[in-house]
N, C-alpha and C positions, 0 to 999 in steps of 0.2 A: 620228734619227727620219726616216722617209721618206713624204716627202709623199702619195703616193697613198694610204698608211695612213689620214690624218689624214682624207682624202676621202671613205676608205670608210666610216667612222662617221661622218661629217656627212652624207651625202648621204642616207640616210634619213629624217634630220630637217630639209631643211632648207626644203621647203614651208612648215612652220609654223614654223620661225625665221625663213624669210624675210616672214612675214604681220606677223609682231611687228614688225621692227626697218624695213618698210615702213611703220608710224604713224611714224617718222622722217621719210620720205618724202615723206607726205601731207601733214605738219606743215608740213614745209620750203614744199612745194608747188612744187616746183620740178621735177622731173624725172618721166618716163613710171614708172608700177610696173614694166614689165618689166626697163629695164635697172638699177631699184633692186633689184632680185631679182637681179640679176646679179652687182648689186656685192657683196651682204651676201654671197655664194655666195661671191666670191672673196676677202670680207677674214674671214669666218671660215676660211678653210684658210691664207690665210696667216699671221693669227696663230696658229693651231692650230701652222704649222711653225715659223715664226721663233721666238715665244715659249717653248714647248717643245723647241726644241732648243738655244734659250739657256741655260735653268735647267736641264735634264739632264731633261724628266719624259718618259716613254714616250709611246708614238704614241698608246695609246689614251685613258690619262687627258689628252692635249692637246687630242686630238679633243673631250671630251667637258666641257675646262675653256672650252674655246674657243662651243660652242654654250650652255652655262650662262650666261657673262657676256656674250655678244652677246644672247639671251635676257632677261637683268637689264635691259642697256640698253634693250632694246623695250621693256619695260614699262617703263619712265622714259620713253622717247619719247613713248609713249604714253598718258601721264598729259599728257605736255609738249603733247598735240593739243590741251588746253583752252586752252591757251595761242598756239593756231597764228596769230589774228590778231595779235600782236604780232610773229611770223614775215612777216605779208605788206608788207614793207617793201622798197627799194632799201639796202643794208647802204653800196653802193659808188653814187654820184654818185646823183641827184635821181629822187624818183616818178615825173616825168613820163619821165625821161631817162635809167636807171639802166645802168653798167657790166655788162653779162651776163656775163662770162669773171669778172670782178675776184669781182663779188658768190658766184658760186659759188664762187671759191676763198676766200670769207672765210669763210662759209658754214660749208663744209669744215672749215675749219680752225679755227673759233670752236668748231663740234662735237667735234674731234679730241681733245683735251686733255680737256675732263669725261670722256670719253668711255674714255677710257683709265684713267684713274682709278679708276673706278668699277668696271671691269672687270679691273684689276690686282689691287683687294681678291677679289673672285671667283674671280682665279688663285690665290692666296696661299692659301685654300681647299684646294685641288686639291694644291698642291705644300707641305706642310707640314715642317717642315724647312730651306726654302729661305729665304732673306732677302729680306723682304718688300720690299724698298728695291729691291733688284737687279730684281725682279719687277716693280713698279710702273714700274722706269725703262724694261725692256724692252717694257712693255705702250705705253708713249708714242712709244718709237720705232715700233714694227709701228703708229700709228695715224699716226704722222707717215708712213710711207712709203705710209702706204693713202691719203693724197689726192693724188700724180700717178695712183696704181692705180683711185683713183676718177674721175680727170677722164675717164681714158683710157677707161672703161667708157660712164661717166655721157654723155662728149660725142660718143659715136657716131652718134645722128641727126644729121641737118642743121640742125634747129631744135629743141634738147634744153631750153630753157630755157620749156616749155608753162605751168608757173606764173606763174615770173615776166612773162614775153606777157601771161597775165590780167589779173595786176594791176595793170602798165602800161596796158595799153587800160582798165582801171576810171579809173585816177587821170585819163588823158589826158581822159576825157568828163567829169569832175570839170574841169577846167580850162576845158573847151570853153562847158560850161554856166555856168560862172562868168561869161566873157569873154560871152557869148552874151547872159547878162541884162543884161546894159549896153547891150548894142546893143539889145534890144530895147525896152528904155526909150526909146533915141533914135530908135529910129525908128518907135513908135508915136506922138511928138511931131512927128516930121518928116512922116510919111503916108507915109513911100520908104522902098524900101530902098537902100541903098545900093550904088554902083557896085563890083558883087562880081570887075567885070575889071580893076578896077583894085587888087585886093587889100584892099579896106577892113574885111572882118572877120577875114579870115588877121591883117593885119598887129594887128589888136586882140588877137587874141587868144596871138601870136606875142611880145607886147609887156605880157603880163598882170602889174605888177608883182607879182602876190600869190605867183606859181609860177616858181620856178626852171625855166630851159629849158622855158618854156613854148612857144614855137617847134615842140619836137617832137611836142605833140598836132595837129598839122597833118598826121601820120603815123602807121599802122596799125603797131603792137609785130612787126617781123620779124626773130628776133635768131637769129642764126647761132652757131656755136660758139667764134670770140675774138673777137667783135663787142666795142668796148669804147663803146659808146651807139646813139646813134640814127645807123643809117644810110641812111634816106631813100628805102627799097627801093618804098615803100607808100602815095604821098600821097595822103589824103583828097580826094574828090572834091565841088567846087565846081558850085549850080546857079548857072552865070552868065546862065540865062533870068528868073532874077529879078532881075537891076540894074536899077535903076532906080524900077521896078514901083511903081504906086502901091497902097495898101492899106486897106480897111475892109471895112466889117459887106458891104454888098453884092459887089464886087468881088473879095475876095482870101478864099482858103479855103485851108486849109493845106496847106502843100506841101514838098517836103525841099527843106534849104537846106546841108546836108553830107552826104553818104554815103562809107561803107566799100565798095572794091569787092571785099571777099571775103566780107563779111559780108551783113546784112538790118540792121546799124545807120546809122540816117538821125540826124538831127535838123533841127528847123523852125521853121517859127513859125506862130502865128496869128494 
C-alpha cells in the first residue's frame, strides 16, 4: 500500500474529521486547534498505512477504514466534552505546580490505548476475513507510535501548553485568595498592613499548608515545551507602597496589593 494513496482519500474529508476528533482537543484543553488539526491529519494517514499494510487491506479501503474509526473516536471524544471538567486537572505533580512535558505525555498516553481499541473493532469491519486479534494489536501499536508523532507536532509552539497555563493561573488565584483571607483578617485587627518589603504575605502565602507547592502561585503559569514545573520566568508583582500603611473607613480605599504583568489581574484589599 502506498502512502500518498492513503492521502488522497483522506484529504477530502479531513476538515470535518478533523472538527470531530478536535472535541478531543478542547476536552483535553490542552493544545492550540491548529496544531490538533495537524495532528489528527497526520495520525489518520499513518494508521491508514501502517495498519493496512499490516493486514494486507488495499489503499483505498484503509483510507477509508482509517477516517471511519478516527471519526467513531470523535464522537466518543465528543460525548467525553461533558465530562471535560474532570479533564482540567495536573495528571503529573500539583494544581498549583503541575509537570507540563510529563502531564502531556500521560495525557497521550492515558488516551492512546481506548483509543485503539475502539478503533480496531471499526478496522475489523473493513477487513473482514482478517483476525480480529492481529488487527486490534496492530491498531495499538500505530496509537503507541502516534504519541512521540504527536509530541513532535503538538509541541511546536514555544508555549504549546495554552490549557493547561489556564488552569494553573485559575488554581494559583484559588491559593492566593485562600492565603489572602488570613491576612486579611489580621490585618483588619492590626489597622496595618504589613511590611510587604520584608516578604510577609509572599512568604504566607508561599507557606499555605492547605496547597501543595504553593510557593508557585507567587508566579504567572509560563510553561515552555519540557518545562517539568514551575520555572519562575513570571513573578507576580508586589505593591511595596503599601507596607506599612495604616487603614480604615476614612483613610485607605482600595488599592492592588498583587499584580500580573502581562495580564489586567490585580488583587487587593479594602
Amino acid at each position: 500500500m502506498k502512502l500518498r494513496h492513503a492521502a488522497i482519500g483522506i484529504g477530502a474529508c479531513v476538515p470535518a474529521l478533523a472538527m470531530a476528533n478536535a472535541a478531543m482537543g478542547l476536552g483535553l484543553e490542552q493544545w492550540a486547534l491548529t496544531y490538533w488539526f495537524a495532528y489528527v491529519f497526520a495520525m489518520v494517514i499513518l494508521e491508514a498505512w501502517f495498519i493496512g499494510r499490516r493486514i494486507g487491506l488495499p489503499a483505498k479501503e484503509s483510507a477509508f477504514a482509517s477516517i471511519a474509526a478516527n471519526c467513531v473516536t470523535g464522537v466518543f471524544c465528543g460525548a467525553g466534552g461533558l465530562f471535560a471538567p474532570g479533564l482540567h486537572s495536573a495528571f503529573v505533580g500539583s494544581p498549583p505546580n503541575p509537570n507540563p512535558f510529563m502531564n502531556a505525555v500521560a495525557l497521550l498516553a492515558g488516551f492512546a490505548i481506548p483509543s485503539a481499541l475502539v478503533e480496531g473493532f471499526i478496522w475489523t469491519g473493513f477487513a473482514k476475513g482478517k483476525s480480529s486479534g492481529r488487527i486490534i494489536g496492530n491498531s495499538v501499536i500505530a496509537h503507541i507510535i502516534g504519541i512521540p508523532v504527536a509530541l513532535a507536532i503538538l509541541l511546536i509552539p514555544s508555549h504549546p501548553y495554552i490549557g493547561l497555563e489556564g488552569f494553573t493561573r485559575a488554581k494559583r488565584r484559588w491559593v492566593i485568595r485562600d492565603s489572602a483571607s488570613r491576612t486579611t483578617s489580621e490585618i483588619q485587627e492590626k489597622g496595618r498592613i504589613p511590611d510587604l518589603k520584608g516578604n510577609a504575605l509572599p512568604d504566607i502565602i508561599s507557606n499555605n499548608p492547605d496547597w501543595p507547592d504553593s510557593w508557585a502561585a507567587l508566579y504567572e503559569p509560563d510553561f515552555q515545551r519540557f518545562d517539568s514545573g514551575e520555572m519562575r520566568r513570571v513573578p507576580l508583582q508586589w505593591n511595596t507602597s503599601l507596607s506599612g500603611k495604616q487603614i480604615g473607613e476614612k483613610n485607605y480605599n482600595w488599592q492592588w496589593l498583587l499584580r500580573s504583568t502581562r495580564s489586567t489581574y490585580q488583587y487587593g484589599l479594602e
